[in-house]
N, C-alpha and C positions, 0 to 999 in steps of 0.2 A: 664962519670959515676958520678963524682962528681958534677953534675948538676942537674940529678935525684933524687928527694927523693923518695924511695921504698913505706915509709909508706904513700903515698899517691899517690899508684897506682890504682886504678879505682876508688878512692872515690872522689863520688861528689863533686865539690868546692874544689878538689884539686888543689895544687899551682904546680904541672910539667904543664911546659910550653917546654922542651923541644923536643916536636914533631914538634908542631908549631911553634918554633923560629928555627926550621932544614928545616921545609916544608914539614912533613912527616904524616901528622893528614890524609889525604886522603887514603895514603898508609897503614899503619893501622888497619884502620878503613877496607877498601878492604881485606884486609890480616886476622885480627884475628874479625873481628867485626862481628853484626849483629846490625841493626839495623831500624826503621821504625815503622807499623803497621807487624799484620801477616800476609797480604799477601804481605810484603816483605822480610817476615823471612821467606815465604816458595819457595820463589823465589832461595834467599841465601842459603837455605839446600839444594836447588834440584840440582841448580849450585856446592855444593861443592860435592855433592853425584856421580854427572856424570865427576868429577874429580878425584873423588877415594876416598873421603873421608866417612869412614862407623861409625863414631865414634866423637862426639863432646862432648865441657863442656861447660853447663852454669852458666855465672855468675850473679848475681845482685847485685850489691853493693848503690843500694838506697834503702826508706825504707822498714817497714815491708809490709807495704799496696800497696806498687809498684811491692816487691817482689808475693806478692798475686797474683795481677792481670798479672804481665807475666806467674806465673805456671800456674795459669787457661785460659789463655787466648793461652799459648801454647797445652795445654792439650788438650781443645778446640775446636781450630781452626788451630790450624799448624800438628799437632803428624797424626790426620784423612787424613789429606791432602800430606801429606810425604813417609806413612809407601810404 
């Protein structure tokens, strides 16, 4: 724990290196992640969907203009493709 600094939990250019100095950045990333284009965020929701998952959070923590293009680009091209 004292290795981790909290305040620089998903933001960009932060200094935790502690997944990857354990080996665990693939693990992760599998586990709480999404990541890619949308059609492999709809691959990832359909996958968690026929494992039981009915209920997810999105986060973004880059900027405003990053955050833009994933609400619209989930709204989109993934939300049509899921429901």
């Amino acid at each position: 724990m004292r290795q981790y600094a909290l305040a620089d939990h998903q933001r960009p250019g932060g200094s935790n290196e502690l997944l990857r100095a354990l080996g665990l950045t693939e693990f992760a990333v599998a586990r709480w992640g999404m990541a890619g284009d949308w059609a492999d965020w709809v691959r990832r929701i359909s996958d968690l969907a026929a494992s039981g998952v009915r209920r997810m959070w999105l986060a973004n923590r880059g900027s405003l203009p990053q955050l833009e293009w994933a609400l619209r680009t989930f709204g989109e091209q993934v939300l049509p493709r899921v429901r």
